[in-house]
VOZAVEX-809204 format. One record per residue (C-alpha): residue number from 0; x, y, z. Coordinates in nm, 4 decimals. Each point is the difference from the previous one (the first is absolute). Example, Ala and Ser with C-alpha at 12.3 -4.5 7.8 and 13.67 -1.06 7.14 Angstrom:
> pami_east_north_up
> 0_1.2300_-0.4500_0.7800
> 1_0.1370_0.3440_-0.0660
END
This chain:
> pami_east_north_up
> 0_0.0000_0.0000_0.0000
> 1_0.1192_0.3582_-0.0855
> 2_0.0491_0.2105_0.3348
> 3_0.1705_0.3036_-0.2509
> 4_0.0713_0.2045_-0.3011
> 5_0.2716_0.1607_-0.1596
> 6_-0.0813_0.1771_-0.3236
> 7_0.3438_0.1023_-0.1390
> 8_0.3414_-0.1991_0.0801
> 9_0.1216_0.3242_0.1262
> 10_-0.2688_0.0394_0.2920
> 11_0.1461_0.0267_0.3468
> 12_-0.3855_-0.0804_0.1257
> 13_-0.2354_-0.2748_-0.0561
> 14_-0.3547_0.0287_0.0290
> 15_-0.1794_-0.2356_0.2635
> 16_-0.3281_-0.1542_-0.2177
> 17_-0.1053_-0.1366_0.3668
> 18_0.0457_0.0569_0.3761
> 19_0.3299_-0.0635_0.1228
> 20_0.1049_-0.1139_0.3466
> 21_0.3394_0.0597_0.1589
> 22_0.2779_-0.2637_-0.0455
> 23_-0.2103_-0.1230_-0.2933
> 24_0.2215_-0.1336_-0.2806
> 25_-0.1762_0.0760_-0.3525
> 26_-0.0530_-0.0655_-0.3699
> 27_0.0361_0.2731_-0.2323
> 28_0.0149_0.0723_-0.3991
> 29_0.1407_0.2924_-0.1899
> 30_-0.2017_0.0741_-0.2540
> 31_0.1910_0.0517_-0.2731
> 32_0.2059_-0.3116_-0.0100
> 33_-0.2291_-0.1848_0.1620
> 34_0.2758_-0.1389_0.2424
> 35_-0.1127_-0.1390_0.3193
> 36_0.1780_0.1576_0.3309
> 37_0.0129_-0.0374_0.3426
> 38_-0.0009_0.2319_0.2984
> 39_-0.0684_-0.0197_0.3763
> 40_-0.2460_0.2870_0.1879
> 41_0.1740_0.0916_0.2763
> 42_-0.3271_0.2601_0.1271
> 43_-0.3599_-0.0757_-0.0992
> 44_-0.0715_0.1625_-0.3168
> 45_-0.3987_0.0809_-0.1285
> 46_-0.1350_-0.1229_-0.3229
> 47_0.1437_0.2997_-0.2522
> 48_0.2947_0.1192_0.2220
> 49_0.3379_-0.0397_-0.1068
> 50_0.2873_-0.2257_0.1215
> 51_0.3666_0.1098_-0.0456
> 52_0.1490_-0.2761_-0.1685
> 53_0.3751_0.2143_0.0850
> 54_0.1348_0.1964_0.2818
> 55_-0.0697_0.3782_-0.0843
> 56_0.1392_0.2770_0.1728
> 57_-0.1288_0.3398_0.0477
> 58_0.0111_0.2058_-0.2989
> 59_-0.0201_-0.3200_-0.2637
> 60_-0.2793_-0.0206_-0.2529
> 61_-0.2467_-0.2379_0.0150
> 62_-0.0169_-0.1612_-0.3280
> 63_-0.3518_-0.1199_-0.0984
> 64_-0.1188_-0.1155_-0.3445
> 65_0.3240_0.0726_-0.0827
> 66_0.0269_0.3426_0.0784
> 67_0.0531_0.2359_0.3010
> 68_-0.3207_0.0012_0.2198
> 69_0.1151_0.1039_0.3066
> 70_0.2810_0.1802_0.2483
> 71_0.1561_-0.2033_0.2911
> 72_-0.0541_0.1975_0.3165
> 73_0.1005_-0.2638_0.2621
> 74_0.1690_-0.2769_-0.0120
> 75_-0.1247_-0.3722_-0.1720
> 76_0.1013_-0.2878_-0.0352
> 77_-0.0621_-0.2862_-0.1624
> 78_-0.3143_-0.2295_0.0352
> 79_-0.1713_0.3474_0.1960
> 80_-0.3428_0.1896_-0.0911
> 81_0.1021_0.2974_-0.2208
> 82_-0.2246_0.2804_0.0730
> 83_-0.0974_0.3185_0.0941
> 84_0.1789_-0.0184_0.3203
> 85_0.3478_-0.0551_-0.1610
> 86_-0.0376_0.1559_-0.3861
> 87_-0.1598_0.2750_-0.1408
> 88_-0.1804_0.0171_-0.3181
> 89_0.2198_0.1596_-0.2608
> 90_-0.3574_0.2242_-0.0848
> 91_0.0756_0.2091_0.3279
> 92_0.3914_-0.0810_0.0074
END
């Protein structure tokens, strides 16, 4: 079962298609190779939150669909729900 998406091979996010509980490992496909990946949710992450699949320090872009979505404001790292408590939409950056 798919837990996550990535749309572009570049993403530094994937996009959780269900609930996700801490310390869950999941199933994931990029959608533009269609490659199966794996990850592991360190925090609970909501159906249509993002999960950093890197470590991203403040001031990195948030790549999303294959382009910059987003501002790092506090640390992340990887397997943690990106957002808007640690990155800021690059709308209002």
């Amino acid at each position: 079962m798919i837990q996550f998406l990535v749309h572009d091979k570049k993403d530094s996010v994937g996009v959780a298609v269900v609930d996700v509980k801490a310390g869950q490992e999941l199933s994931g496909r990029s959608l533009d190779t269609n490659e199966n990946l794996k990850a592991k949710a360190t925090q609970d992450i909501p159906l249509g939150h993002k999960i950093a699949l890197k470590d991203l320090k403040v001031g990195d872009n948030v790549i999303k669909y294959g382009v910059e979505v987003g501002r790092v404001v506090a640390p992340v790292k990887t397997g943690e729900h990106v957002h808007v408590h640690n990155v800021k939409t690059k709308r209002w950056a």
